[in-house]
Backbone as CSV, one residue per row, in Angstrom:
resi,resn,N_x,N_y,N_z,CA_x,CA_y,CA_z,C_x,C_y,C_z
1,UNK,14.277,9.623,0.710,13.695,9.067,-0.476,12.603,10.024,-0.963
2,UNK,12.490,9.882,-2.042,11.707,11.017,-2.778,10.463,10.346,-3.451
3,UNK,9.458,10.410,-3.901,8.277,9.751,-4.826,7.575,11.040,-5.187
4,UNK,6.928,10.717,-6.178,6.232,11.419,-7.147,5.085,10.985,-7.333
5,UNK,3.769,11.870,-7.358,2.819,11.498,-7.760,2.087,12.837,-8.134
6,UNK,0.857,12.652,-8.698,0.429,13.352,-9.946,-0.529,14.306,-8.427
7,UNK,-0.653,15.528,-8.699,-1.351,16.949,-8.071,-2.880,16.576,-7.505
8,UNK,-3.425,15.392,-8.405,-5.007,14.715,-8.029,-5.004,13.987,-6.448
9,UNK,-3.451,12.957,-6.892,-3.739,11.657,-6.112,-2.658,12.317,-4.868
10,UNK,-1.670,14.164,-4.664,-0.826,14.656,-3.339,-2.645,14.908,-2.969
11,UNK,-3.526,15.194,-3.642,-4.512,16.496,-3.208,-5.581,15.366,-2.362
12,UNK,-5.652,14.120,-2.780,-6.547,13.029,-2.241,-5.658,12.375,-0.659
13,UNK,-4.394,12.198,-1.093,-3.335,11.863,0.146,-3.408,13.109,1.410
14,UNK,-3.410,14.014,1.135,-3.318,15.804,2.005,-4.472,15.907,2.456
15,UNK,-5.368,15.149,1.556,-7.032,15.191,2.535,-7.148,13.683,3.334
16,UNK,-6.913,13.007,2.867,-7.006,11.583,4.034,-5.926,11.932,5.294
17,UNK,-5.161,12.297,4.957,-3.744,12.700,6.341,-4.601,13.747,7.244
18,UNK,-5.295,14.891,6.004,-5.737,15.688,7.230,-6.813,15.218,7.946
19,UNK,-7.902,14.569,7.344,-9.109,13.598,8.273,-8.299,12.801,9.534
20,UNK,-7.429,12.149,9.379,-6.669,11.224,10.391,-6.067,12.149,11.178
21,UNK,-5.510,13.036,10.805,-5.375,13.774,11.986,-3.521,13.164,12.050
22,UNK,-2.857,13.320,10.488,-1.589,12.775,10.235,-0.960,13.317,9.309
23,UNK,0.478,13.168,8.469,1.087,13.767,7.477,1.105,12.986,6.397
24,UNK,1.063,13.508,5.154,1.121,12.748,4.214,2.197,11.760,4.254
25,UNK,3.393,11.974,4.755,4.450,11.338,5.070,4.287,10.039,5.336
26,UNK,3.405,10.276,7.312,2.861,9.260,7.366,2.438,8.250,7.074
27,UNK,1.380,8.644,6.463,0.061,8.188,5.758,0.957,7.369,4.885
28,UNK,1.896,7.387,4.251,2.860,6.821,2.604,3.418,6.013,3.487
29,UNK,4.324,6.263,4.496,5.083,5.013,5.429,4.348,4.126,6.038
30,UNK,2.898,4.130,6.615,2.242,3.227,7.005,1.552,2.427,5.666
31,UNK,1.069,3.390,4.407,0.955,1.966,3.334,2.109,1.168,3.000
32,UNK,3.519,1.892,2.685,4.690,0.877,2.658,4.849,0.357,3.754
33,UNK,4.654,0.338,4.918,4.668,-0.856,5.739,3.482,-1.965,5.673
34,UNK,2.204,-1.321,5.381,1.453,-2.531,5.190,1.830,-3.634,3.676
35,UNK,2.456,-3.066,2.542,3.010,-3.276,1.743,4.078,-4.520,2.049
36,UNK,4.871,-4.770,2.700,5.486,-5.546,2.989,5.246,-6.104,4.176
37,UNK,4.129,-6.221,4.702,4.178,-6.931,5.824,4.145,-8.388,5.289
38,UNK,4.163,-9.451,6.503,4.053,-10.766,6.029,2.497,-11.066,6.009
39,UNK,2.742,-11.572,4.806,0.923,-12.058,4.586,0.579,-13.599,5.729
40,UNK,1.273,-14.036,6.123,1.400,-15.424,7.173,0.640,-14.216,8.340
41,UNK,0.895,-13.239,8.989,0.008,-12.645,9.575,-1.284,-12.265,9.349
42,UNK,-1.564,-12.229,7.922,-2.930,-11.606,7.580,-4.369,-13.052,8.408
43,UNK,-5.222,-12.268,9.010,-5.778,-13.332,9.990,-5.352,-13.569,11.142
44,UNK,-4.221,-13.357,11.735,-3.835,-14.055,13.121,-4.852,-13.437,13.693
45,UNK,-4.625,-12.019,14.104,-5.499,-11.767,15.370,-6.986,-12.156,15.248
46,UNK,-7.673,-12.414,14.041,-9.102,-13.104,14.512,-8.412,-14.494,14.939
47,UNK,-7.964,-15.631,14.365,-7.487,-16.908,14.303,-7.521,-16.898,16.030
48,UNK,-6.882,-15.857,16.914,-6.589,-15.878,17.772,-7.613,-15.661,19.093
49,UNK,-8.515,-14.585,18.437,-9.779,-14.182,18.810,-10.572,-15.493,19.024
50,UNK,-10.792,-16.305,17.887,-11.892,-17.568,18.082,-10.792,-18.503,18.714
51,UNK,-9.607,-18.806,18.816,-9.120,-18.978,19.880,-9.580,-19.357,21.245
52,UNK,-9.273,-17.885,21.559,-9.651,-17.914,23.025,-11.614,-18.250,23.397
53,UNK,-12.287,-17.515,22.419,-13.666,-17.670,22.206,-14.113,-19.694,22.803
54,UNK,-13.204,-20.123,21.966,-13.165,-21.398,21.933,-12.646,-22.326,22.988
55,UNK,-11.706,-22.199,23.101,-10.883,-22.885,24.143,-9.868,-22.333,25.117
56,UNK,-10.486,-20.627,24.983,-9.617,-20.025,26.112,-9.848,-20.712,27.525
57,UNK,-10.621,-21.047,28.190,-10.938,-21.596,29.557,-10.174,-22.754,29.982
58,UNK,-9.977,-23.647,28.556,-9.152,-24.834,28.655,-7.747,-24.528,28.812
59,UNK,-7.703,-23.275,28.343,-6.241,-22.830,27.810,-5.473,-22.328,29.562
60,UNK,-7.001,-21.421,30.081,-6.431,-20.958,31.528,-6.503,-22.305,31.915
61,UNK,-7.414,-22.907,32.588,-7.370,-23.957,33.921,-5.734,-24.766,33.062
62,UNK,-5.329,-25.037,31.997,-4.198,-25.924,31.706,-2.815,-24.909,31.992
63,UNK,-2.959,-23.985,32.008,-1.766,-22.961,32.243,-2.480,-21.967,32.840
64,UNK,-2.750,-21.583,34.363,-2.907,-20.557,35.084,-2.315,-19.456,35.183
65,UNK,-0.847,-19.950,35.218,0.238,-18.669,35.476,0.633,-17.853,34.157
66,UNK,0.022,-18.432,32.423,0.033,-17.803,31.805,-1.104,-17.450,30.929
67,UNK,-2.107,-17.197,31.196,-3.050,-16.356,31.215,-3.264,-15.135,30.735
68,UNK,-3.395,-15.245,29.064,-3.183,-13.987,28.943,-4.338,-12.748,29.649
69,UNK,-3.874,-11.202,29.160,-4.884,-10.455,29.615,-6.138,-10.676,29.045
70,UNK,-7.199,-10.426,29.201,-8.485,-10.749,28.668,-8.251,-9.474,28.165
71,UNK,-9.236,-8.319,26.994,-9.546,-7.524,26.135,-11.174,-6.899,26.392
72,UNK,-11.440,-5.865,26.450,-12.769,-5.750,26.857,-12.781,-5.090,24.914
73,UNK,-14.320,-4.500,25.136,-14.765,-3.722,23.788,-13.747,-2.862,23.064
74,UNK,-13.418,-2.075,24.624,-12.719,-1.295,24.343,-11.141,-0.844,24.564
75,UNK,-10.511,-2.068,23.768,-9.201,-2.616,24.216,-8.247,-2.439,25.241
76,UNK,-9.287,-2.470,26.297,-8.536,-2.159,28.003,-8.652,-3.748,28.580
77,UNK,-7.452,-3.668,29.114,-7.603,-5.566,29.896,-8.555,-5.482,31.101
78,UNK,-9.346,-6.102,30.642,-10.585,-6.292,31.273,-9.649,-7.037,33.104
């Protein structure tokens, strides 16, 4: 597939790809994927976050054996 865009907005795309440390290519397939994602996701993972914040403890002692991983700062399972 081919797209077109004007020499300003390849020259603004060729500099965000190169900051990220990605291809313009990229960079275009991950906005068309955010583009169609389902908006019914937009929010889960906080929704999910205050979640556990909330009633994760209830959630372990009522189901032990499924337990999810806990998450530290720095998204390693604690």
């Amino acid at each position: 597939m081919t797209i077109r865009v004007d020499d300003q907005l390849y020259a603004l795309l060729k500099e965000r790809a190169e900051a990220d440390g990605t291809t313009v290519t990229a960079l275009i397939t991950q906005a068309a994927h955010n583009a169609v994602r389902d908006p019914r996701l937009e929010g889960a993972a906080e929704i999910f976050r205050d979640f556990l914040d909330t009633d994760g403890a209830a959630f372990d002692a009522a189901f032990p054996h499924d337990t999810p991983a806990r998450m530290d700062a720095s998204e390693r399972a604690a």
